[in-house]
N, C-alpha and C positions, 0 to 999 in steps of 0.2 A: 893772310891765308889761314885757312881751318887747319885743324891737325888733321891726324891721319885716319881713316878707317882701312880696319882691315877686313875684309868680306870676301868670304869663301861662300861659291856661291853656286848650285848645280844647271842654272839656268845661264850660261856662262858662252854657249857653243856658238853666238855667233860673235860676240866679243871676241870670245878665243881665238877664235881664226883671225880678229883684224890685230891683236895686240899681242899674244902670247907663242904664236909659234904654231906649224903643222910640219909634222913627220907621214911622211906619204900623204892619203888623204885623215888623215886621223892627229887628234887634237892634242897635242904634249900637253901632260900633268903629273907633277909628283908622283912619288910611290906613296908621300905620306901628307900631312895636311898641308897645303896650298894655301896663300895667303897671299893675293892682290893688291898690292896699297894704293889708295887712288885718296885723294883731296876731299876731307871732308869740310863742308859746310859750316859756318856758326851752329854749335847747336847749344839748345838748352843743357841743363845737367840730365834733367828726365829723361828729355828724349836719349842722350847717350847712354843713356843706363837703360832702357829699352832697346836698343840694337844691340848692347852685352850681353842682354835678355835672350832677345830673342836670336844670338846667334850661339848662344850654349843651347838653348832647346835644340838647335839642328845637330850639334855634337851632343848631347843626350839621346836621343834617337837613333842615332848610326850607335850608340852602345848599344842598343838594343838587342841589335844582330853580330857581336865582335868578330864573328867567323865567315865577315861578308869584307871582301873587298872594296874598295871606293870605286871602281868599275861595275861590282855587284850593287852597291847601294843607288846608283846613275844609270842604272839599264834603263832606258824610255819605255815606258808602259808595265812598269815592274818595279817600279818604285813602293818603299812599303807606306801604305797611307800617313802612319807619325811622322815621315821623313819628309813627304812632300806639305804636310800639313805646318810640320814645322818651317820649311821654307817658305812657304806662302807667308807666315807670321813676320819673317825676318824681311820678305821683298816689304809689304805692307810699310814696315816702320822707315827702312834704307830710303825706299820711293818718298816717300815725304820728306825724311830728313833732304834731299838733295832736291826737293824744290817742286816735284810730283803732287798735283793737288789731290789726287785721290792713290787709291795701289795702281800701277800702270796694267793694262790688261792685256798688252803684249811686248813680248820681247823689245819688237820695236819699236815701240814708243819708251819701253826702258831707256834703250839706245839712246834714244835722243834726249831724254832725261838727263843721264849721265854727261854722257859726250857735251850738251849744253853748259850742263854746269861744270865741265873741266874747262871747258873752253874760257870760262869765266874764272874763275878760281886761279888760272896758271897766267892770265893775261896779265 
C-alpha cells in the first residue's frame, strides 16, 4: 500500500456527507485545518512534491484574507479567485496522482476516481 496523503479539500461536500459526518442538514468540520487521510497511490518523488506544492498554495491564499473564517473562505459563489484557483491546481495534480487521466471535471467523476482507487489500495 502507498502512504498516506493528506488533502484538505473545499470540493469535499458530497464526500462529506457519505464519510465524515452531518449535524442537522449541515456538514461537520473543524474550527481549524481539517485533514482527510485516505491511501495514497505509488507516486513518483515529483509528483509528491507537487501535491505539497500545490497544497501550500491553497494555505497561501486563505493567508490572504486571515480575517476570514474557513466558512467565509467556502461560501459557494464567493470564493476569492487565488482560492479557487489555487484548488483547481491541487485537484489537477491529486486527480492524476490516483489514476484520473485528465483533472476530472466533476465532482462525480472525482468520486469515482477516488472511491476506485480506495477500493483497490485497501483490497
Amino acid at each position: 500500500m502507498g502512504s498516506n496523503l493528506r488533502c484538505c479539500h473545499h470540493r469535499c461536500s458530497l464526500p462529506g456527507k457519505r464519510l465524515w459526518g452531518r449535524l442537522k442538514s449541515d456538514l461537520r468540520f473543524g474550527s481549524t485545518l481539517s485533514w482527510y487521510t485516505l491511501p495514497l497511490p505509488p507516486t513518483s518523488d515529483d509528483l509528491r512534491e507537487r501535491i505539497i506544492t500545490a497544497g501550500k498554495g491553497v494555505l497561501r491564499a486563505r493567508e490572504q484574507h486571515p480575517e476570514r473564517s474557513l466558512a467565509d473562505h467556502y461560501t459557494p459563489l464567493a470564493m476569492d479567485p487565488a482560492l479557487l484557483k489555487a484548488h483547481d491546481a491541487l485537484d489537477a495534480v491529486v486527480d492524476r496522482a490516483f489514476g484520473a487521466k485528465s483533472t476530472c471535471s466533476s465532482e462525480k467523476e472525482r468520486q469515482e476516481v477516488l472511491f476506485t482507487r480506495y477500493a483497490e489500495l485497501t483490497a
